[in-house]
Structure formats: C-alpha cells, structure tokens
C-alpha beads as a LAMMPS data file, in Angstrom:
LAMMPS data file: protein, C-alpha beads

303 atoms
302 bonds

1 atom types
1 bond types

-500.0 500.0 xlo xhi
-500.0 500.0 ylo yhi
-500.0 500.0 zlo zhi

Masses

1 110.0

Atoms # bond

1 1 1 430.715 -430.389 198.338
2 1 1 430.332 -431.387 202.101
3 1 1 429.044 -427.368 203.178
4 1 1 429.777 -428.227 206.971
5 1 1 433.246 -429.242 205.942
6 1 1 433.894 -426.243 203.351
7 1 1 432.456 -423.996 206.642
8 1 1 434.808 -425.711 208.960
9 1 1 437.652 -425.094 206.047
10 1 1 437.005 -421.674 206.144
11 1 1 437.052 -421.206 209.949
12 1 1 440.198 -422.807 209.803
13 1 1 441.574 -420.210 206.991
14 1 1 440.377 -417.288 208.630
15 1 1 441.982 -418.384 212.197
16 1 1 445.260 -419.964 211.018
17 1 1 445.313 -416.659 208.653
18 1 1 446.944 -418.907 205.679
19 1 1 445.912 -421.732 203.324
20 1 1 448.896 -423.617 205.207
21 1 1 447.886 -423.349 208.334
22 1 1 444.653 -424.598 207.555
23 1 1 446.236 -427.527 206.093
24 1 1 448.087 -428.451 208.861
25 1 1 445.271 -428.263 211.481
26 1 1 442.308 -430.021 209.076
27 1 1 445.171 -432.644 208.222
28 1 1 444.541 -432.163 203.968
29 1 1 446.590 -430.522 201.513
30 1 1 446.453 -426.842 201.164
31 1 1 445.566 -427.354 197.449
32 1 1 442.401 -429.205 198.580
33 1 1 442.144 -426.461 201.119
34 1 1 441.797 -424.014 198.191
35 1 1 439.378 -425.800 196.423
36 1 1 437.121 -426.147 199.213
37 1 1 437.239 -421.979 199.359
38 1 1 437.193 -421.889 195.789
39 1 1 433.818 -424.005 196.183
40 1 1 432.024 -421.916 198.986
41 1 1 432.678 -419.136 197.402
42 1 1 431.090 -420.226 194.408
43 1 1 428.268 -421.728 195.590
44 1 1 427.763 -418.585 197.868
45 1 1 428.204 -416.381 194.224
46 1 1 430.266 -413.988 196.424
47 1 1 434.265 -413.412 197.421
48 1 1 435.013 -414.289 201.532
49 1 1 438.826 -414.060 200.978
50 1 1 441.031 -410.996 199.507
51 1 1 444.284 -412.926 198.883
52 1 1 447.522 -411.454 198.031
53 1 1 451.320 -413.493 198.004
54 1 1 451.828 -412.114 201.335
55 1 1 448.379 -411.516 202.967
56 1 1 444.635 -412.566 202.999
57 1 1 441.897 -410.509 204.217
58 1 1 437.724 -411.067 204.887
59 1 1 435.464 -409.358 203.023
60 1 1 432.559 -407.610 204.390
61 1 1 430.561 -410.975 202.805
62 1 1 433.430 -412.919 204.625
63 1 1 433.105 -411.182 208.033
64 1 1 429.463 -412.016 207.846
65 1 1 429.804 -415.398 206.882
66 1 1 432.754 -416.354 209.048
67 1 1 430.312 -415.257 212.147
68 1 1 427.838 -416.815 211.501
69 1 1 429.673 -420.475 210.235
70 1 1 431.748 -419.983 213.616
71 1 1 427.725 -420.129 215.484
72 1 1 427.138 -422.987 213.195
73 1 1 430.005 -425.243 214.316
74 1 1 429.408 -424.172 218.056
75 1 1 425.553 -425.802 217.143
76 1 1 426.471 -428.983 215.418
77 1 1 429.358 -429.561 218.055
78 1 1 426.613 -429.487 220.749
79 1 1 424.255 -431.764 218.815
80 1 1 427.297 -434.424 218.714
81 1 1 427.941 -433.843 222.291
82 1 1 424.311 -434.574 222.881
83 1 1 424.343 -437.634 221.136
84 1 1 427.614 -439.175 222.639
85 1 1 426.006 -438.263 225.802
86 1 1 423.084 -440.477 225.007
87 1 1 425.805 -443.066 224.005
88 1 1 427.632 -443.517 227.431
89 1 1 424.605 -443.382 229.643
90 1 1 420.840 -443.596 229.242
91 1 1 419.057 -440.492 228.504
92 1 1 416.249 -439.406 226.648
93 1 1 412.625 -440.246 225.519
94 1 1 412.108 -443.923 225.334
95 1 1 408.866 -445.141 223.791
96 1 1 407.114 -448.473 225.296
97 1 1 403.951 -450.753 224.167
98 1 1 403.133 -453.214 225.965
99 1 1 399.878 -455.595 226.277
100 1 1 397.185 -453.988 228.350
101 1 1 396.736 -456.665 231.842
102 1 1 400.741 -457.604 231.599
103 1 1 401.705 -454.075 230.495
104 1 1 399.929 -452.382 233.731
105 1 1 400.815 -455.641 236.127
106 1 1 404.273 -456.399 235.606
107 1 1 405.804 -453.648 232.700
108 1 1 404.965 -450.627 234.742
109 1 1 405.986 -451.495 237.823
110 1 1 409.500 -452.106 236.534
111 1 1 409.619 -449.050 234.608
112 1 1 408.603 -447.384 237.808
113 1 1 412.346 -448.962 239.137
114 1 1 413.888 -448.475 236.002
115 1 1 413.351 -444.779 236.354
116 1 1 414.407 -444.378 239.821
117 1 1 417.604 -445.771 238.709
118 1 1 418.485 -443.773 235.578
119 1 1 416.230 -440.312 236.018
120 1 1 417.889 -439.131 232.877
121 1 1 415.263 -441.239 231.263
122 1 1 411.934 -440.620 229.933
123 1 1 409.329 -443.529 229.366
124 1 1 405.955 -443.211 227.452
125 1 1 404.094 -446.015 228.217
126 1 1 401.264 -446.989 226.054
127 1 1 399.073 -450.333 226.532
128 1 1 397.142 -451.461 224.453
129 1 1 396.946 -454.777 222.626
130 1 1 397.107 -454.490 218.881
131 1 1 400.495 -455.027 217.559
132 1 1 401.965 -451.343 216.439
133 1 1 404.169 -450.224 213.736
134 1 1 407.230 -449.483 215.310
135 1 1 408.698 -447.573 212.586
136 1 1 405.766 -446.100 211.760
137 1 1 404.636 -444.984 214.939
138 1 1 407.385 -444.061 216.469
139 1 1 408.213 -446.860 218.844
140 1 1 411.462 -448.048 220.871
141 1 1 410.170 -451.496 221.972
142 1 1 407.483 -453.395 222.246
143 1 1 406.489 -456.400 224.306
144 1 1 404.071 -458.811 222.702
145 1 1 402.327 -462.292 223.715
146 1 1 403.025 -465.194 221.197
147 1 1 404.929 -466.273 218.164
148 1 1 406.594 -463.203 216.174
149 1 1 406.978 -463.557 212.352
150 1 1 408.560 -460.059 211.718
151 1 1 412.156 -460.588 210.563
152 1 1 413.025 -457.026 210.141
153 1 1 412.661 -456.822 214.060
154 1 1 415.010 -458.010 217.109
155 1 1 413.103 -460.596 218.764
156 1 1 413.993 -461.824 222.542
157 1 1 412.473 -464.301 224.651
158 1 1 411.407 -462.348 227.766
159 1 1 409.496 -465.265 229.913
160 1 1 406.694 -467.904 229.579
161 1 1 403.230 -466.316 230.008
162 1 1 401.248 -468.857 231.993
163 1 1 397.451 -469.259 232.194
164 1 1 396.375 -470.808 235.849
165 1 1 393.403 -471.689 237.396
166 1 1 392.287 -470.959 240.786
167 1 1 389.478 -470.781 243.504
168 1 1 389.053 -469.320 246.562
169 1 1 391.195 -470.975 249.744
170 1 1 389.318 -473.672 251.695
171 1 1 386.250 -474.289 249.504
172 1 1 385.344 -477.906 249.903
173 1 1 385.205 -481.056 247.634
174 1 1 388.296 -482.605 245.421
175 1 1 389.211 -480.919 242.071
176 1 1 391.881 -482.340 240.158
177 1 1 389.870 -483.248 236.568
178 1 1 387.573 -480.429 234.404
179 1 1 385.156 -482.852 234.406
180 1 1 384.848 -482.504 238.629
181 1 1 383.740 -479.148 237.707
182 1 1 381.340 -479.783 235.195
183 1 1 378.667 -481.424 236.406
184 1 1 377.494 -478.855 239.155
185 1 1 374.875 -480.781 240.995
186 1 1 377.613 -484.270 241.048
187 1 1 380.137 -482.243 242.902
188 1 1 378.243 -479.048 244.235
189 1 1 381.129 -476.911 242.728
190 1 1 379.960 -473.850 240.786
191 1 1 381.082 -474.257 236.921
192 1 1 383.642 -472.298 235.859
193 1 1 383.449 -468.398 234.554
194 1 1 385.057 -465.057 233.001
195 1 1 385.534 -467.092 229.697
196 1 1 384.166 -465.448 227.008
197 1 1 383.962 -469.107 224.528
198 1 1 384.696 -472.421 225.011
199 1 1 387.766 -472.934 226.402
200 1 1 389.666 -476.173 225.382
201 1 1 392.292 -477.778 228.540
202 1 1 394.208 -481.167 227.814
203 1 1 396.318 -482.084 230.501
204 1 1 400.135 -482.332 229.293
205 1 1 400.967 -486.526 228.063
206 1 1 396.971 -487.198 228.143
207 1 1 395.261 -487.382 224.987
208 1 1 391.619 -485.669 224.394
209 1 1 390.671 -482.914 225.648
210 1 1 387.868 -481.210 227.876
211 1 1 385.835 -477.983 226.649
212 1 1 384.456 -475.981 229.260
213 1 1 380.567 -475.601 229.441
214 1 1 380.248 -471.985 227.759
215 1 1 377.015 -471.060 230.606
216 1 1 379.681 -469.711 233.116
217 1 1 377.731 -468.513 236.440
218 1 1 379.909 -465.244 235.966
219 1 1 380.627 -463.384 232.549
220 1 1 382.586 -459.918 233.293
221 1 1 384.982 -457.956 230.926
222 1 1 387.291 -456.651 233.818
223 1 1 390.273 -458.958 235.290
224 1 1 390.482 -457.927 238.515
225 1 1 386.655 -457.766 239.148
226 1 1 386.753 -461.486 238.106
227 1 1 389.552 -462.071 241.003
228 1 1 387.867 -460.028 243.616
229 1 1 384.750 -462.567 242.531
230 1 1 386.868 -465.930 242.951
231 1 1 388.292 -464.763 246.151
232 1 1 384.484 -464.262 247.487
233 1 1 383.938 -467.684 246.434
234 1 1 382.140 -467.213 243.022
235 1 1 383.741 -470.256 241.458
236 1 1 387.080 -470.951 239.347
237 1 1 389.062 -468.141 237.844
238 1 1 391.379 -468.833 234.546
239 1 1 393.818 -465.838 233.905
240 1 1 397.691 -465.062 233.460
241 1 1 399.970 -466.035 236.460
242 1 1 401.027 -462.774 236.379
243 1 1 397.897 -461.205 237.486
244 1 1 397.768 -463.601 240.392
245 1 1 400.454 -463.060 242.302
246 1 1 399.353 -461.051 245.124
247 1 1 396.344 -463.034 245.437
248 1 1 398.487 -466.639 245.749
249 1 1 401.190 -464.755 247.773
250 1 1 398.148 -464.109 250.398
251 1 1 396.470 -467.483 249.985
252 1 1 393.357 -465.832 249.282
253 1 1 393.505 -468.240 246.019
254 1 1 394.962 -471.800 245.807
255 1 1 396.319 -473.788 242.644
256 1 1 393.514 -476.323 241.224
257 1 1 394.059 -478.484 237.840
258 1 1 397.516 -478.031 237.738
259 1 1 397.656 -480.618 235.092
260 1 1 394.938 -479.280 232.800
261 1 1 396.176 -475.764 232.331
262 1 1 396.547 -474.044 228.648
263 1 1 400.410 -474.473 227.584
264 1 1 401.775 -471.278 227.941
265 1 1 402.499 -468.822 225.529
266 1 1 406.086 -466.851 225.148
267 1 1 406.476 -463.690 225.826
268 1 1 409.058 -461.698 223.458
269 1 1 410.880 -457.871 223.621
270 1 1 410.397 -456.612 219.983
271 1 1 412.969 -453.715 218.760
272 1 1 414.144 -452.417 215.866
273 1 1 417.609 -453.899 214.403
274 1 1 420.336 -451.343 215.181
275 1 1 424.291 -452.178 215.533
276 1 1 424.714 -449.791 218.457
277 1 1 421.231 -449.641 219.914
278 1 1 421.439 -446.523 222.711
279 1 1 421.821 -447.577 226.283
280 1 1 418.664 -446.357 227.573
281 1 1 417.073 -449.336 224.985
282 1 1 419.539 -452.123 226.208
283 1 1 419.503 -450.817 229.564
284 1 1 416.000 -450.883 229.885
285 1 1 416.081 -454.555 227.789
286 1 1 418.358 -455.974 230.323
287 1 1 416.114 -454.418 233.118
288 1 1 413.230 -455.938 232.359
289 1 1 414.911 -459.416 232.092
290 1 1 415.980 -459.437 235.391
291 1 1 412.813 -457.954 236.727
292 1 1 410.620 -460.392 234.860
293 1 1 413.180 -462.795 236.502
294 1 1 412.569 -462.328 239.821
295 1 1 408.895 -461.842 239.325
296 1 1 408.306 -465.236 238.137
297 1 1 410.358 -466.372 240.825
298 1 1 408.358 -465.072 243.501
299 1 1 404.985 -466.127 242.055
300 1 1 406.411 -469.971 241.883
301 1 1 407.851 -469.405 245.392
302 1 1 404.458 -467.990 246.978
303 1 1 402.765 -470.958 246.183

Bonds

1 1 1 2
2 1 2 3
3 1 3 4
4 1 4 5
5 1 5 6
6 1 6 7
7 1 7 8
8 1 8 9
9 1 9 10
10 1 10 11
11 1 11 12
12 1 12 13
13 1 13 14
14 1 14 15
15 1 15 16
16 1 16 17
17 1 17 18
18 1 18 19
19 1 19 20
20 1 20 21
21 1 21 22
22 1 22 23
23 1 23 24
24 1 24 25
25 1 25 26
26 1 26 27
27 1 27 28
28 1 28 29
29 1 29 30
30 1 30 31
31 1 31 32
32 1 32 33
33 1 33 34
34 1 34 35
35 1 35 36
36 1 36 37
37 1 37 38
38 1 38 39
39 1 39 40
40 1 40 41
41 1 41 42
42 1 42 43
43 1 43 44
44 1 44 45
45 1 45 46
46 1 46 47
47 1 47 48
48 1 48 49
49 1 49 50
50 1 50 51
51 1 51 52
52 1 52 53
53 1 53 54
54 1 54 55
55 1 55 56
56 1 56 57
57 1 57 58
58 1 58 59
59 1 59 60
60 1 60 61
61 1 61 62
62 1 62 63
63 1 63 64
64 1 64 65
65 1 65 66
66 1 66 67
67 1 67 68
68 1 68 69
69 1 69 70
70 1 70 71
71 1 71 72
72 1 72 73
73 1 73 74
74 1 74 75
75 1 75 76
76 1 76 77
77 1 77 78
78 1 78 79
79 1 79 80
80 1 80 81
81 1 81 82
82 1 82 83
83 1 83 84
84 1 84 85
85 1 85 86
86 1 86 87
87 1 87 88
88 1 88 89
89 1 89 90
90 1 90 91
91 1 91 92
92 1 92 93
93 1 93 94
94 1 94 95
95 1 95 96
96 1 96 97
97 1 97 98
98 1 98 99
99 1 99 100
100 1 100 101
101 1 101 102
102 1 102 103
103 1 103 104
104 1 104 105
105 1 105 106
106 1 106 107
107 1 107 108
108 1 108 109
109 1 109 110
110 1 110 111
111 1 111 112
112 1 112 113
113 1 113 114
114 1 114 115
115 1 115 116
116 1 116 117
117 1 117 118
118 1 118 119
119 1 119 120
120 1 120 121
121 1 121 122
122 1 122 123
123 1 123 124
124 1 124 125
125 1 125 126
126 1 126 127
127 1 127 128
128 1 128 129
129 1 129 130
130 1 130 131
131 1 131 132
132 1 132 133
133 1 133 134
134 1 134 135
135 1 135 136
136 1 136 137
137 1 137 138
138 1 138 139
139 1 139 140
140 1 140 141
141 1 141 142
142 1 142 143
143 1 143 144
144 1 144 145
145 1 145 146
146 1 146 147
147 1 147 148
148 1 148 149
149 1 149 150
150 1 150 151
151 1 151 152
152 1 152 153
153 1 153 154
154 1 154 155
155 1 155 156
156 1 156 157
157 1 157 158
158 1 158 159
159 1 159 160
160 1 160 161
161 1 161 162
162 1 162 163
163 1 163 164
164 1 164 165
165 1 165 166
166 1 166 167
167 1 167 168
168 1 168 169
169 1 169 170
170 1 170 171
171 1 171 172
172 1 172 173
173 1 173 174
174 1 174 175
175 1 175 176
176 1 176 177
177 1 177 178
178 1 178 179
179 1 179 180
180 1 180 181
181 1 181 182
182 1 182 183
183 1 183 184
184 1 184 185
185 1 185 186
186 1 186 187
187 1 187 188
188 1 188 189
189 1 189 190
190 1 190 191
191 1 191 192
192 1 192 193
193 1 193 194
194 1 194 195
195 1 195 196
196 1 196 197
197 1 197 198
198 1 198 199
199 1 199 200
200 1 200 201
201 1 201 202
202 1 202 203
203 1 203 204
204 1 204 205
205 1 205 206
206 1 206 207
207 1 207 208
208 1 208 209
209 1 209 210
210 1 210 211
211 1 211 212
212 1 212 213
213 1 213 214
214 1 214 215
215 1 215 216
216 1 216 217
217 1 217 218
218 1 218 219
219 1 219 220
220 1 220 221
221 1 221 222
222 1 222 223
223 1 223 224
224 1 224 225
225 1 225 226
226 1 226 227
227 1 227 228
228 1 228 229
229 1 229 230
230 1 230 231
231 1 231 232
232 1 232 233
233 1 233 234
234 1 234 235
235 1 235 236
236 1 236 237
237 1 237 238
238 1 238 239
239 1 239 240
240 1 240 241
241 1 241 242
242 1 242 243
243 1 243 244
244 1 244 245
245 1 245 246
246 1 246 247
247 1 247 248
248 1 248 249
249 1 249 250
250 1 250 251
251 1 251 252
252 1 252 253
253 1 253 254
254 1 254 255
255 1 255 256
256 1 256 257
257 1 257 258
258 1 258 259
259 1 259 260
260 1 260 261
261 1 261 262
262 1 262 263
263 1 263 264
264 1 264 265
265 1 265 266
266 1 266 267
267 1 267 268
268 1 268 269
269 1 269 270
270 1 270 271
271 1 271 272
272 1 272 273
273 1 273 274
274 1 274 275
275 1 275 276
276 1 276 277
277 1 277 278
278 1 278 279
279 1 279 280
280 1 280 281
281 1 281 282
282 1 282 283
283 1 283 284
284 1 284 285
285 1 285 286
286 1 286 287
287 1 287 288
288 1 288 289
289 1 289 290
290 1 290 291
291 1 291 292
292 1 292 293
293 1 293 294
294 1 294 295
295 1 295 296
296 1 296 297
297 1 297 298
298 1 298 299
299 1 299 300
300 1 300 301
301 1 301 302
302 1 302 303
C-alpha cells in the first residue's frame, strides 16, 4: 500500500467523519476507502477507528496518529510547493565545470550577470580541466573543449574556440608565413614562445605544413604572464581568442598569420538528459548562448 495515500485516506475519514465523505472528497469508492483503513491499521498492528452503523470514533492510537499524519501532509505539501517553485522560475543550487583559462575568462563573467538577474540562484563554479562525472559528482553542466562521445549526455554547440596568434602593435618587419619567423637572424623577429612542443600550423587550402622550432625564447606555464610578455615585445603569442580580447580591443596586440592558425576546436554545454530540465539549467543554458554570442562578436569587431 501507498502509506502517504492510506495517511491522506485517513485524514480524510477522520475530517469528513464517514467512509462516504471520504469518498467523495479523495474521488474513490468508499469500499476502497475501507480497505485503505483496513490496511493502515494493519500494518500499524493497532485500531485508529471505533466504528459503529451510526458513528465512528479515534482511538487514543488514532488521535496520535491522526496528529501526527495531519504534520506529515503539511511537510510533503511544502516539499511539492518547493519543487513547483523551482519549476516556474530559477532557484536553487546549480553546479558548473568549466575549463580552467575559458572557465575564469568568459564562464564567470556571465555567471556573474546571470546572477544579478535571477538572485534566487546559486552557482558553484569549479574549473578545472579533466572531464568530470556528472552523475557521479554531482554536476548540473559542464562546458568542455572538443569532440564529445558521451551519448547518455545532452550535447550543444556553444561556439568555436579559436587559437590566434599575435605580437605586440608596431613591431617592425612583414609576417604573413611561419617560416618569416623562423629564421631569427633572416628577419630579426624573435621565434615564437609559450608552446610547450612542437606546434604544427597549415594554412587553410595549402598543403604541408610548418612545425614551430621547439627553442622558444620564452617558456612560462601562466597565460596571462605570456600576454603581459608579447605586449612588452617578447615575440609571438599563440593562445585562445578568448583570452585576447582586451588586449586586441586596446591594440596593445595585432593579428599576424591569419592564414596559418590551428582550426578551431568546438566548444559544447554538456548536461544530463532530462524531459523537463529545471529553469535555472535552461535558463542559465540559454544565458550563456547569448553571452558567448555577443562575446565573440565583440572580439571580431575590436579587431
């Protein structure tokens, strides 16, 4: 037997003060009315109803038990309240990962928005760039770099995540090919740097391709140290678009081998499948859409 629906039964017996009446407001018969009594009381081993053909009456058992079912109902009533709640609007907890550069550059930014918008709403944030469980450990979305082979997860495109290279503004000396860049002491242009291995570049319709000489003048394991280094003229500077923004918006960095730049790589939401996902997930889906809309926007516009 259903317990919350042989407690709500019960309520509905002791308040309508017949087996009828009980009927009528649960919308069942009043034999099945009976049996769900007939059931508590068994499975409680005790009587909750003295019944007579012309009146019922609680037992001491029944007093207690009516009490405390009534508090019951009040709590699971409250619980669905709380969910429907979390149904219309967004509310609640919701638990991010996101790459470490694109999740603190471009994800928390627009989570910073995103709250201001819905402050019913509750993000944990955590960067990091391993791919999580997120059944396992507890996640609401994730954002990942790449192609996603998971089918038991909802997969959407977000944007493209674009490599670009750059040096500082007004250097001297033409640089449209790798190779311009390769041999230092031909074109007196430092070699390139902040790659950790040889990095292969093919420009898009040419065949062959050019590898990077892996001596870079400037090995360092922190992005924006590297930028901070290009912008003081170190040499050239390969990293996401994304990271680069503020840096092009200002024109401390300029655009060079345009046509020899990595393909770039897509950037997906990952959530688990759900048919009525709760609105702080698509809210916060359709949020970062827009935002990673506009974003790449601006950084194409800047230039």
């Amino acid at each position: 037997m259903d317990k919350l629906r042989g407690m709500e039964t019960f309520i509905a017996v002791v308040e309508c003060g017949s087996f009828t009446g009980a009927a009528s407001r649960l919308g069942l018969s009043a034999v099945m009315v009976g049996k769900y009594i007939a059931q508590l009381e068994s499975q409680l081993a005790t009587r909750l109803l003295e019944r007579n053909t012309r009146r019922q009456s609680l037992t001491d058992a029944g007093r207690v038990y009516f009490d405390e079912a009534k508090r019951v109902m009040e709590q699971v009533s409250i619980a669905e309240s709380a969910v429907e709640r979390l149904r219309l609007a967004p509310a609640g907890t919701l638990r991010v990962s996101a790459p470490t550069s694109f999740g603190a550059s471009v994800i928390a930014p627009l989570t910073a928005t995103f709250l201001q918008a819905w402050p019913a709403v509750r993000v944990e944030l955590d960067l990091t760039n391993r791919m999580v469980d997120l059944v396992d450990e507890g996640f609401d979305l994730a954002i990942r770099i790449g192609e996603i082979h998971q089918e038991d997860l909802v997969a959407r495109y977000l944007a493209p995540y674009r490599m670009g290279d750059l040096r500082r503004a007004g250097l001297s000396g033409a640089l449209r090919d790798p190779r311009d860049a390769r041999g230092s002491r031909r074109s007196s242009l430092p070699v390139p740097y902040g790659l950790d291995r040889p990095q292969r570049v093919a420009a898009a319709g040419r065949r062959g391709e050019v590898r990077w000489k892996r001596d870079a003048v400037l090995r360092c394991n922190d992005g924006y140290a590297l930028r901070q280094a290009a912008i003081a003229g170190a040499g050239l500077l390969m990293q996401p678009e994304v990271l680069l923004a503020d840096a092009l918006a200002s024109g401390s960095l300029v655009r060079v081998l345009e046509a020899w730049t990595p393909q770039p790589r897509p950037v997906h939401l990952l959530w688990r499948q759900d048919r009525r996902p709760l609105p702080k997930l698509t809210q916060f889906i359709a949020h970062l859409q827009q935002g990673m809309a506009d974003a790449l926007t601006t950084t194409r516009a800047s230039e």
